[in-house]
Legacy VTK file of the C-alpha trace (Angstrom):
# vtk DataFile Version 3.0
C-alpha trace
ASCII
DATASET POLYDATA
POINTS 390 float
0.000 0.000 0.000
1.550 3.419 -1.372
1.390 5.490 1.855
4.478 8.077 0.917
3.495 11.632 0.860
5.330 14.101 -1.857
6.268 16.643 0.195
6.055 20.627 -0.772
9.305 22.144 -0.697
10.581 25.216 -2.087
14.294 26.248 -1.126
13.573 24.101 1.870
10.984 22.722 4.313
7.673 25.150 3.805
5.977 26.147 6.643
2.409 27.202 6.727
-0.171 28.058 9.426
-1.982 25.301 10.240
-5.335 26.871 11.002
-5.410 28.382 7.416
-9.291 27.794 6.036
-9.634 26.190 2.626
-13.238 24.696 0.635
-13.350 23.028 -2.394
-15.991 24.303 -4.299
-17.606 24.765 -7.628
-15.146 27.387 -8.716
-12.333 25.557 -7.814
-10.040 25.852 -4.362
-10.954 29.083 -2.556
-8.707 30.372 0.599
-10.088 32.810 3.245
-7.415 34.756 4.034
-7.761 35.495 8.190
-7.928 38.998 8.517
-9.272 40.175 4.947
-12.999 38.544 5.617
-14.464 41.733 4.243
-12.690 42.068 1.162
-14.853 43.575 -1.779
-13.574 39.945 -3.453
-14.829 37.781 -0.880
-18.070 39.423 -0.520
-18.941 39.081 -4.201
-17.988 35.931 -3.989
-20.334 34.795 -1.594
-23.222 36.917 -2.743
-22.802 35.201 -6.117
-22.633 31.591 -4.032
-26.137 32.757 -2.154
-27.666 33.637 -5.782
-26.655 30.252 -7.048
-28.242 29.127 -4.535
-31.533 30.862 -4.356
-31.799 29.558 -8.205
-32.329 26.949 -9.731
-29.892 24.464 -10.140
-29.271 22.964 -13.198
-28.215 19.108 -13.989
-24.643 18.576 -13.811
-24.520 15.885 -16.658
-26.423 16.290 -20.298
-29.411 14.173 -20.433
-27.379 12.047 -23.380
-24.375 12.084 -21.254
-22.069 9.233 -22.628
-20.012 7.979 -19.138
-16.954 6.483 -19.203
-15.825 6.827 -16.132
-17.395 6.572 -12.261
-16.704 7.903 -8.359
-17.832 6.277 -6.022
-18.768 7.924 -2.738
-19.963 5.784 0.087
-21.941 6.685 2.829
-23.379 5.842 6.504
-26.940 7.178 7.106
-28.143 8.166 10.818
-32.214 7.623 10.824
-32.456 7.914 7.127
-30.036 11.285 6.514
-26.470 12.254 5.788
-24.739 14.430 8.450
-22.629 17.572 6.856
-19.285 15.566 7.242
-20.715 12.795 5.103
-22.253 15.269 2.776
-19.216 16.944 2.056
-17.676 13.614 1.091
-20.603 13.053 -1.465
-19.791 16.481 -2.530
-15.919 16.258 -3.328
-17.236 13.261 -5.857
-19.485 15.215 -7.828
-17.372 18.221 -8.252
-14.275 16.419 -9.438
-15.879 14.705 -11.604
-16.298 16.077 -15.498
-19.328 15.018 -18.258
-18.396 11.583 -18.653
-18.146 10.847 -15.396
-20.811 9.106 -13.037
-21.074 9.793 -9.565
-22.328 6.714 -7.791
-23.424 6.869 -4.206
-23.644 4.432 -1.638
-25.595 4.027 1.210
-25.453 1.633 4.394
-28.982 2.384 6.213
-32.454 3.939 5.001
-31.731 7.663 2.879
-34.619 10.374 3.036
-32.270 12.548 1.683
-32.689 13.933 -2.160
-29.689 12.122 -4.202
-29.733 14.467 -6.460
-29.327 17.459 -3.934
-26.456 15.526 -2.471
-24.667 15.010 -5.930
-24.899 11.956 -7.036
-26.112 10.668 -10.373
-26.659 7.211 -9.336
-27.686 6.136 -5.680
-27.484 2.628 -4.003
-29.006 1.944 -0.864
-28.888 -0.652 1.406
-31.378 -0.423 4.216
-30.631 -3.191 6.297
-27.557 -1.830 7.444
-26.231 1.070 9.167
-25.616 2.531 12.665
-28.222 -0.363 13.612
-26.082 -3.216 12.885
-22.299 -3.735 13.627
-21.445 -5.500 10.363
-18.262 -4.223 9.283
-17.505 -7.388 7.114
-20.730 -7.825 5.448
-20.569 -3.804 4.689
-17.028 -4.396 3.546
-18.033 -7.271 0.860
-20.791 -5.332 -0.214
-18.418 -2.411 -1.143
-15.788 -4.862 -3.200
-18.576 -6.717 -4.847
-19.344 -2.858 -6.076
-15.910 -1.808 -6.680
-15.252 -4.490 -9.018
-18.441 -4.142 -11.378
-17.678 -0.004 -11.317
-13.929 0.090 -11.385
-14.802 3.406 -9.835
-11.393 5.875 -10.315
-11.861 7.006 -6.328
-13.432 6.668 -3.415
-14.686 8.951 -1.253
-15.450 8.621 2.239
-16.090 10.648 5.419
-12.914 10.828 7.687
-15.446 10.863 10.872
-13.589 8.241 13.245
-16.725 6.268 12.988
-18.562 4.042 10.768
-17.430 5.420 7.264
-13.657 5.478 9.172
-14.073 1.904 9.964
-14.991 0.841 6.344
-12.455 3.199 4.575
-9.679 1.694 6.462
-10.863 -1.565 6.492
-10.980 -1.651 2.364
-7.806 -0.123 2.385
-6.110 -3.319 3.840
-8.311 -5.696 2.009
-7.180 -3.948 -1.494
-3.469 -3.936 -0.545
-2.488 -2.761 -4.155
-4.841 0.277 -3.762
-3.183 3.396 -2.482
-5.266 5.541 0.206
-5.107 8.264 1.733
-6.468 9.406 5.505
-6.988 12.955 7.166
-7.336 14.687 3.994
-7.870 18.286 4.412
-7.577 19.528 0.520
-8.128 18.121 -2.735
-8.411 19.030 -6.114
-8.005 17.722 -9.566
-4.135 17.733 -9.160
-4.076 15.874 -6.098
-4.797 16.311 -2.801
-2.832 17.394 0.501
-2.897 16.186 4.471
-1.382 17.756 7.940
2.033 16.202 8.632
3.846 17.067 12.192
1.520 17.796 14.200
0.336 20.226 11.514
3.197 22.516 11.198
3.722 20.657 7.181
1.769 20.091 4.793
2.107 17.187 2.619
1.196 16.783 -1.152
0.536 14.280 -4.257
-2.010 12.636 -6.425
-4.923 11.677 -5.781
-5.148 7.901 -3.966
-8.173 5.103 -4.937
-9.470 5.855 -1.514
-9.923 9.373 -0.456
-10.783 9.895 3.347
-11.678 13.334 4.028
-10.999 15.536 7.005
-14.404 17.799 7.964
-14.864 20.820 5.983
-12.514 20.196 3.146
-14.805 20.365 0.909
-18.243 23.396 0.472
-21.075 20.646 0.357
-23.413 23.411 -1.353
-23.555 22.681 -4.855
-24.509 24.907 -7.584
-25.485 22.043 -9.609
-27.933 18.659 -9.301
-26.673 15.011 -9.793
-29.116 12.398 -11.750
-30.312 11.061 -8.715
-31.557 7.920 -9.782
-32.471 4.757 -7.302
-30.962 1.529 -8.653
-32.714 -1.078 -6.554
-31.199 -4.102 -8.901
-27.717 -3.396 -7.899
-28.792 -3.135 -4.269
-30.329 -6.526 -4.597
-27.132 -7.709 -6.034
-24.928 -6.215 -3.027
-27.085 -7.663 -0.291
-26.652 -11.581 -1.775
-22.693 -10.599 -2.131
-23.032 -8.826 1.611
-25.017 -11.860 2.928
-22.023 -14.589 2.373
-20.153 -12.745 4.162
-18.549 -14.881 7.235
-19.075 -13.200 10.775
-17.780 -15.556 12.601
-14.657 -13.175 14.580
-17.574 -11.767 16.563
-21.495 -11.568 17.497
-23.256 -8.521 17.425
-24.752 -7.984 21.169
-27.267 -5.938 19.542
-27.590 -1.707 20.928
-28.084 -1.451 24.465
-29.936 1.738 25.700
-29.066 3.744 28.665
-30.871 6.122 30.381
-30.414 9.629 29.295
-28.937 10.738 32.459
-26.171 8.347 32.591
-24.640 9.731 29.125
-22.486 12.263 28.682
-24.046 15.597 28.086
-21.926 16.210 24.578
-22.629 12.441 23.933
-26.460 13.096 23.780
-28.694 12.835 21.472
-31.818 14.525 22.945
-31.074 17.427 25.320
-33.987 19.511 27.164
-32.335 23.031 28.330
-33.434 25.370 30.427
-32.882 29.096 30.467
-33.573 32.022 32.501
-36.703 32.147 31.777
-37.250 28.993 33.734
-38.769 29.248 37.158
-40.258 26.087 38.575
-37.237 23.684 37.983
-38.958 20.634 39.203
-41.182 20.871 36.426
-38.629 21.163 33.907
-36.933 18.470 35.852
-40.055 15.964 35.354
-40.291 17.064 31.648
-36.721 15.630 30.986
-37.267 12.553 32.958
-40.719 11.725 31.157
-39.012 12.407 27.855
-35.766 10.867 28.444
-33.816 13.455 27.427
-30.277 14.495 28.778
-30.591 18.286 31.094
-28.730 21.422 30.115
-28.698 25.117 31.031
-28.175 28.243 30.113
-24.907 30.222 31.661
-27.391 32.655 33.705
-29.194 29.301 34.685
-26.268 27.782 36.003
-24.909 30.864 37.889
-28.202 31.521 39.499
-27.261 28.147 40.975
-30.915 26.311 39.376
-28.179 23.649 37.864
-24.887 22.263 38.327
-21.864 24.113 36.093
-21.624 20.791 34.265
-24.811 21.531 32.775
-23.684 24.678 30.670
-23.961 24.818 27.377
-21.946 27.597 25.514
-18.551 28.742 25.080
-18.005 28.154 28.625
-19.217 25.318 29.188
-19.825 21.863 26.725
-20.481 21.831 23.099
-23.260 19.475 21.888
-24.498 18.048 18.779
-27.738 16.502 19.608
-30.128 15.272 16.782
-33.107 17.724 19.024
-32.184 20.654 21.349
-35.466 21.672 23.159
-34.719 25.430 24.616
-37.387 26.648 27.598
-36.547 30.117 28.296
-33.313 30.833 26.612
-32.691 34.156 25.198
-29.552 32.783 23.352
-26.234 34.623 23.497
-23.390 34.210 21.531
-21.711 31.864 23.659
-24.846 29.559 24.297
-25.241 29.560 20.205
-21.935 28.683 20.097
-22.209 25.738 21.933
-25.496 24.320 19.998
-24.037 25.271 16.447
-23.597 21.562 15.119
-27.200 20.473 17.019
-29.310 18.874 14.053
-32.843 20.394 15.079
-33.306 23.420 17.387
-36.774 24.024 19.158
-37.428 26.925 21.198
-39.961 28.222 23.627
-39.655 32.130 24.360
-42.015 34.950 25.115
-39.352 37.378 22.977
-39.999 36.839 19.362
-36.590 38.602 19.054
-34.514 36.553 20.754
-31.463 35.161 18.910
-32.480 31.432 20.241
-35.814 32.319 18.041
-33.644 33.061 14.839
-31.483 30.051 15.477
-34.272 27.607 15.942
-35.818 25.487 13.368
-39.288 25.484 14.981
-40.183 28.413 17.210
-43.184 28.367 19.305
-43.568 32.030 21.629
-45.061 31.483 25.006
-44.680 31.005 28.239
-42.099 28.144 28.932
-43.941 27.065 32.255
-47.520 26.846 30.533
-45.713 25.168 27.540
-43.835 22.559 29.602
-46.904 21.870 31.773
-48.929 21.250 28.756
-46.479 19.394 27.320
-45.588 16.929 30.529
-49.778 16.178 30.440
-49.621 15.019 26.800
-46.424 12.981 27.165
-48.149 11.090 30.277
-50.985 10.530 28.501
-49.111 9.135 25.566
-47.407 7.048 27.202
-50.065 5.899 29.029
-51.432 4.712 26.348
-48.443 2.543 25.018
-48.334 0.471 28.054
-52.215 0.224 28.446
-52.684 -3.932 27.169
LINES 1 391
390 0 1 2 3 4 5 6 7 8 9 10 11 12 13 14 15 16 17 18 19 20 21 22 23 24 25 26 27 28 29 30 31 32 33 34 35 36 37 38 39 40 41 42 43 44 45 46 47 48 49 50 51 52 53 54 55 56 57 58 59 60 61 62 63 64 65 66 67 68 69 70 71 72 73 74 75 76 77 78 79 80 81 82 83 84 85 86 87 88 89 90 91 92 93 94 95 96 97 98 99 100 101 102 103 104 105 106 107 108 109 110 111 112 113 114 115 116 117 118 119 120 121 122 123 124 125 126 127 128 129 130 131 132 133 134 135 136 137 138 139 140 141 142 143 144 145 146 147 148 149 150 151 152 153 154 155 156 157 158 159 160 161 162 163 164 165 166 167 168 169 170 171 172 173 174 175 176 177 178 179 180 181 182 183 184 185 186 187 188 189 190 191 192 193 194 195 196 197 198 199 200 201 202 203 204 205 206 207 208 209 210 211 212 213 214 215 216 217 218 219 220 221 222 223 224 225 226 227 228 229 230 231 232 233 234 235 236 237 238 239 240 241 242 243 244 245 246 247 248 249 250 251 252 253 254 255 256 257 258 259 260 261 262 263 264 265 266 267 268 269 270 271 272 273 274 275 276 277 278 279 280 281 282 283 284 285 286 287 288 289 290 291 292 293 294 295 296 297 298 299 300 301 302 303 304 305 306 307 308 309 310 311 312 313 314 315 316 317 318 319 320 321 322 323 324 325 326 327 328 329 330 331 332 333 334 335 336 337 338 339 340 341 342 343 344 345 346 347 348 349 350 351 352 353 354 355 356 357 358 359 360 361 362 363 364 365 366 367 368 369 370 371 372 373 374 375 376 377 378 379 380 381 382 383 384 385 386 387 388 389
């Protein structure tokens, strides 16, 4: 396995600053320069990028496209969608790639998502795995048996330190003659580049069979739709290849839950948070508990001494990334916003329709937080009444 990295040299070892931003995007690779973020350049730029947006996008490939060629990006779903890591992965595929060439995606799990928003011309799914089932050898033979009726020119895959991770690596040593490459932070048609000493270098050269991508690498807003096309016969085709697949180096225990309050708040996946605007902290308390949902708080919260400090969530305190962040009474300062920035869906309850926490959130509901949660703790009871009735 090629692993050697061309280093950049130019009289000498180069030195560069390691926290230098860089996106691959439509136009090519784009650098923010720190310190010149209001450049008359920069600002066109992205007001053309928010046009292209608004637009409509046009198909990448020509409806009588002859393809020659094929990426292949592969994919881990979490309840049926692609996280913005993943995404970006997808993305790097489709904007390397030129009018002949197909950009096949692969999924392990269910995909709501629109393929053709994500890139990719042709999409594969495979529904009966994912972050359900630990079944890193049947995923694994499912991905060869696809690799050798696309000869795809690359893969791409999510450099997460999860799932995708797990596979990239794990094809990497089953295709010894393939080169790959890990922790890739830029890439482009010439090649692409990774952190070396403890990022102080930067190392360079073409581009490897199997691309694992570093987070935010890549812009995954395209200007442009893939295909999008479902191909359910070569899913069918991948599950007999994944199903003779021998498990036999382990048994999969199956996923164990625990109760909310025995994870780790930046582990969680459903938080309830409180903010000022919380008075009656039993009754928040109860909410959480019916719900099963991990506790935070708001700085003021916290220093009003309502919750213990290792329930702050901001700048100050822990950063989370829960799939649903319910806010009761939380105005929503920099610092708190800061902390909930890579949360999936954000729900607030405020009485100021102002309130940053009310621009942030995806669903905003203005009221009282102690009516709301009351109402709320009723219909939950009731519910769940219901499920346990015989």
């Amino acid at each position: 396995m090629d692993m050697a990295m061309a280093m950049a040299t130019a009289g000498g070892i180069r030195r560069i600053d390691p926290r230098r931003p860089f996106t691959l995007n439509a136009e090519g690779l784009k650098r923010i320069v720190l310190g010149q973020a209001g450049s008359t350049g920069l600002e066109q730029h992205a007001l053309s990028l928010a046009q292209a947006h608004q637009s409509i996008k046009p198909q990448r490939l020509a409806v009588n496209a002859r393809l020659t060629k094929c990426l292949l990006a592969v994919a881990h779903s979490d309840r049926g969608g692609l996280d913005e890591h993943t995404r970006q992965a997808v993305a790097a595929a489709a904007l390397l790639a030129d009018g002949a060439t197909e950009v096949v995606l692969l999924v392990f799990g269910e995909l709501n998502d629109d393929a053709a928003a994500l890139g990719a011309d042709r999409c594969i799914v495979l529904p009966q795995y994912g972050s359900h089932l630990f079944a890193p050898e049947a995923e694994l033979a499912a991905l060869i048996a696809l690799l050798e009726e696309l000869l795809p020119a690359h893969v791409f895959m999510a450099d997460s330190g999860v799932a995708d991770s797990d596979l990239g690596r794990r094809l990497g040593a089953a295709m010894s003659a393939a080169s790959i490459a890990t922790h890739v932070v830029e890439i482009k048609q010439e090649g692409l580049a990774v952190y070396r000493q403890q990022g102080s270098l930067m190392a360079r050269r073409e581009l490897t069979a199997i691309v694992l991508l570093e987070a935010d690498a890549v812009d995954a807003r395209l200007p442009f739709l893939g295909r999008g096309q479902r191909d359910g016969q070569t899913a069918a085709a991948l599950a007999v290849a994944a199903g003779g697949a021998s498990a036999a180096a382990f048994v999969d225990l199956g996923v164990k839950t625990m109760a909310a309050s025995q994870v780790a708040l930046d582990e969680a996946d459903f938080i309830v948070s409180a903010g000022n605007g919380v008075g009656d902290v039993a009754l928040f308390n109860a909410l959480a508990q019916v719900l099963d949902a991990a506790v935070g708080a708001s700085r003021v919260a916290v220093d009003d001494g309502k919750f213990e400090r290792d329930k702050q969530i901001g700048a100050t305190g822990k950063t989370v990334s829960a799939s649903a962040y319910l806010a009761f009474g939380i105005s929503g300062a920099v610092q708190h916003l800061q902390g909930i920035k890579d949360c999936r869906h954000v729900i607030a309850v405020n009485l100021d329709a102002s309130a940053p926490m009310i621009k942030r959130a995806d669903l905003s509901i203005i009221g009282d937080a102690q009516e709301l949660m009351s109402a709320l703790l009723e219909q939950v009871r009731q519910a769940r009444a219901v499920e346990v009735t015989p």
